[in-house]
C-alpha positions in Angstrom: 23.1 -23.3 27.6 25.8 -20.5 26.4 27.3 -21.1 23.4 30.3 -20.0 21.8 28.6 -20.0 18.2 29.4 -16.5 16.1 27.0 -16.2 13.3 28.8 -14.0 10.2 25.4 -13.3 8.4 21.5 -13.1 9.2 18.5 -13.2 7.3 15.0 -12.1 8.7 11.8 -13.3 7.0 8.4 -12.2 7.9 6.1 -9.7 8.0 5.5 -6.4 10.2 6.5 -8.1 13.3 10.0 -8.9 11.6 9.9 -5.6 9.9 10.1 -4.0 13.5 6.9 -1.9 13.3 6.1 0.0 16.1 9.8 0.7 17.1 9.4 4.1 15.5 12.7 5.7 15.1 13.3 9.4 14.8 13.3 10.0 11.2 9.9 7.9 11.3 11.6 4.8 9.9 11.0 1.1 11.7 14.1 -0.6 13.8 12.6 -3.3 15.9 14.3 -6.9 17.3 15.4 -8.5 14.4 17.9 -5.1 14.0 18.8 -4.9 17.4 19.5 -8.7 17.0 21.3 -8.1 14.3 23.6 -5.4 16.1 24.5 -7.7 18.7 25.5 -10.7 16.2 27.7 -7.8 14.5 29.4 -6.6 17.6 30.4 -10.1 17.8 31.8 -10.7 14.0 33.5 -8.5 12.2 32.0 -8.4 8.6 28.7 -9.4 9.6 26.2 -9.2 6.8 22.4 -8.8 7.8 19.2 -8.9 5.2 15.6 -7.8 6.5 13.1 -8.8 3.5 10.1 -9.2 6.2 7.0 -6.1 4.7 4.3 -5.7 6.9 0.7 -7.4 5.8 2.0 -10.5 4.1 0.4 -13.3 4.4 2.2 -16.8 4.5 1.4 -17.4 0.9 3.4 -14.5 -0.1 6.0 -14.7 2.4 6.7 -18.2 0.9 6.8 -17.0 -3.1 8.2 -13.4 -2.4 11.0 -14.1 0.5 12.0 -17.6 1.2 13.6 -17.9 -2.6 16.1 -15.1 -2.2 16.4 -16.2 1.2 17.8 -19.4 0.6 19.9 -17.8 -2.3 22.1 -15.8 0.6 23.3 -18.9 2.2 22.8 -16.8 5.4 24.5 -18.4 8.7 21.1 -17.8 10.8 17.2 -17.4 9.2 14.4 -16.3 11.5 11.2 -17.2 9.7 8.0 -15.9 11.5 4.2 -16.0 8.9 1.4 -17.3 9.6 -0.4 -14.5 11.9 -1.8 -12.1 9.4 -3.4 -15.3 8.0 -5.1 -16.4 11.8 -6.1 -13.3 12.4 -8.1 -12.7 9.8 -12.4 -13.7 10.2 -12.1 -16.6 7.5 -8.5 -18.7 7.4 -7.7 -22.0 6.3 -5.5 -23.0 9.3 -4.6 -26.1 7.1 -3.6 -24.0 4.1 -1.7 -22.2 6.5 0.5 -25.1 8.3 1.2 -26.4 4.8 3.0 -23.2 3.4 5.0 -22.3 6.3 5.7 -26.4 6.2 7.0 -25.6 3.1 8.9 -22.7 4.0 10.7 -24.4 6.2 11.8 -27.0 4.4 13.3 -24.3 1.9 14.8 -22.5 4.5 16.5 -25.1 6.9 18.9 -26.8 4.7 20.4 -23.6 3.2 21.8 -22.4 6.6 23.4 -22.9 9.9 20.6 -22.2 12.1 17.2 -21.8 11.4 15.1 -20.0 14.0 10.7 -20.3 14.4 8.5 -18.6 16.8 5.3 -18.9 18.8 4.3 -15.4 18.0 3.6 -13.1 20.6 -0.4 -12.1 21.2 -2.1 -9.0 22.9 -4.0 -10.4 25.8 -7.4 -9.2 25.3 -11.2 -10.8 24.0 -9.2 -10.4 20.2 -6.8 -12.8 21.6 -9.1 -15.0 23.1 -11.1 -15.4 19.9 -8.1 -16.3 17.5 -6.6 -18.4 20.0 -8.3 -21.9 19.0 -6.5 -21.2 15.4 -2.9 -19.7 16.9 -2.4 -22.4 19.1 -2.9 -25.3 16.0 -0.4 -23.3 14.0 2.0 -23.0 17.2 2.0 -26.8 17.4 2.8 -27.4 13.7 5.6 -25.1 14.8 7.0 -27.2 17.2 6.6 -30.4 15.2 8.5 -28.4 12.3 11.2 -27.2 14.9 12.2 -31.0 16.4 12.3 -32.4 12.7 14.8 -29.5 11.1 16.7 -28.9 14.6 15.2 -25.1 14.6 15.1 -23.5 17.2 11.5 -22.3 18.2 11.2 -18.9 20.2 8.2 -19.1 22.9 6.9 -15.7 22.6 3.2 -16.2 23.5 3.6 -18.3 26.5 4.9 -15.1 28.1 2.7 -13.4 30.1 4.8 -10.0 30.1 5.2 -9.7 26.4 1.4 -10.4 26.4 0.7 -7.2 28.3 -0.7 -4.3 26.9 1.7 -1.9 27.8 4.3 -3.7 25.9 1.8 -3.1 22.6 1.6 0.2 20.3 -1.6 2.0 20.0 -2.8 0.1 17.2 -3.1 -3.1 19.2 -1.2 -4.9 16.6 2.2 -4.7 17.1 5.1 -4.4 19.9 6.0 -0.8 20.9 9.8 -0.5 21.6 10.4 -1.6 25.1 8.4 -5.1 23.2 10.8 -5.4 21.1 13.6 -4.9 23.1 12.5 -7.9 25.3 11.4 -10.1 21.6 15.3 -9.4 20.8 16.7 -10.3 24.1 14.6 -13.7 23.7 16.3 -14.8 20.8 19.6 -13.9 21.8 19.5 -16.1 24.5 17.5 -18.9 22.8 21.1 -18.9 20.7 22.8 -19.6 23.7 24.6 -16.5 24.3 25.3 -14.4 27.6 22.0 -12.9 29.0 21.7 -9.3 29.8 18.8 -9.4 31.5 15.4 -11.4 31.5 13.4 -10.5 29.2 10.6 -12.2 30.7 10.7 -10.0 33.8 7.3 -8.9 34.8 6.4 -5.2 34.7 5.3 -3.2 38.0 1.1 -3.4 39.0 -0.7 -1.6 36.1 -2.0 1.9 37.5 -6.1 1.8 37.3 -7.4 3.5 34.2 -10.5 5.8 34.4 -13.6 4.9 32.4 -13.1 8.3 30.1 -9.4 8.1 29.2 -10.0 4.1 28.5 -13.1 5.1 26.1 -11.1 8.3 24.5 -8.3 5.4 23.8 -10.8 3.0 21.9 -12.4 6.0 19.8 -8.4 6.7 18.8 -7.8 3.8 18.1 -10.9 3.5 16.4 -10.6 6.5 14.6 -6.7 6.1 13.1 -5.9 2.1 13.0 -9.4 0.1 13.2 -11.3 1.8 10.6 -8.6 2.0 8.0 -7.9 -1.6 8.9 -11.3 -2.5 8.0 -11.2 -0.2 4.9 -7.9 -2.2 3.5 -9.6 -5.9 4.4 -12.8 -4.6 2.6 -11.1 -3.6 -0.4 -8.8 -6.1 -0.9 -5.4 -4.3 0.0 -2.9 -4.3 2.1 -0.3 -1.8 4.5 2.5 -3.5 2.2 1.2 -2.8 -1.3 4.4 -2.0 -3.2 6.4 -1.7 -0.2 10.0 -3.3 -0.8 12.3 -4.4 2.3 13.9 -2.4 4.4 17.2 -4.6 4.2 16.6 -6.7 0.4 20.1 -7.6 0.3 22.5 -9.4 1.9 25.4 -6.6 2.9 27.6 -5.5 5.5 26.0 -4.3 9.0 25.3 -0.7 9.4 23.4 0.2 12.7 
């Protein structure tokens, strides 16, 4: 259904999905959907304000102490609140713990604006996938119960077979590359009702056969520069977002 809604300000909370890695831009800084989302909105309404306080590596935990207070505090027209994935994927989780904080996210969130917006995050199809899925699909349903009680609107991102594809993924194998993103922004423009510009769900031409040697000089890359310093960060208790401040911390006009 299209709407004739115009949302003056938008806040994004989250971690590296929401913070746009992999949409590398020229000058090696992150764009990703929640921008391009963000530059649609303001094409829309003059003044539009925009606030991007997702950092990749947060878990839930600290998405709900470090974001959702000064979240709330904007009194932002739309929220996108996506958390919960770093915590999955990681080899011990308490899925329970996990449901509870973003439960209680939520319920910080939804009352302090117009329209709050969840997702079903988006998943790599792959044996990685297959093993987390048991765990991503009980937090996914705790997302929909949270979305009918608050009247959010909940994003199906993981349902989609195309966004699911490894050619929409960097070469890390963790997050969207551009043409991802592109498609993750398109989603939530029209889950707000507005005018498609094209389906985002559109599914991409036959993958080309891969030889044996170029897929095993892949996994030793990625190996080599995102696998083993993942490991090395898990093992020693950091994180990629260790002192890393949002992109967008405040609340301030639009600039693409």
């Amino acid at each position: 259904m299209q709407t004739d809604i115009t949302y003056s300000s938008f806040v994004a909370v989250g971690d590296s999905f929401t913070e746009g890695m992999s949409d590398e831009l020229p000058d090696g800084t992150y764009r990703g959907w929640a921008d391009l989302l963000a530059g649609r909105l303001a094409a829309r309404a003059p003044g539009f304000r925009y606030a991007n306080l997702a950092v990749r590596g947060k878990l839930i935990g600290q998405i709900v102490e470090e974001q959702t207070g000064p979240a709330a505090a904007m009194g932002a027209d739309l929220i996108t609140l996506v958390g919960g994935l770093n915590d999955v994927l990681r080899p011990k989780c308490d899925v329970g713990r996990v449901c509870g904080l973003l439960e209680e996210a939520v319920e910080r969130l939804a009352p302090t604006c117009k329209q709050l917006v969840l997702m079903r995050s988006p998943g790599r199809r792959g044996p990685v996938l297959e093993r987390f899925q048991p765990r991503m699909e009980r937090l996914f349903s705790v997302i929909d119960e949270l979305g009918a009680r608050h009247d959010a609107t909940v994003v199906d991102l993981f349902s989609s077979e195309v966004v699911g594809d490894p050619r929409m993924w960097a070469e890390d194998r963790l997050h969207l590359n551009t043409e991802g993103h592109r498609r993750v922004a398109e989603a939530v423009w029209q889950a707000l009702g507005h005018e498609p510009e094209d389906d985002w769900n559109a599914p991409l031409p036959p993958a080309v056969p891969v030889g044996w040697l170029t897929r095993r000089t892949a996994d030793a890359r990625f190996a080599r520069r995102h696998l083993g310093p993942w490991i090395g960060r898990r093992l020693t208790g950091r994180s990629s977002g260790d002192g890393r401040a949002p992109k967008r911390a405040e609340l301030l006009p639009y600039e693409d």
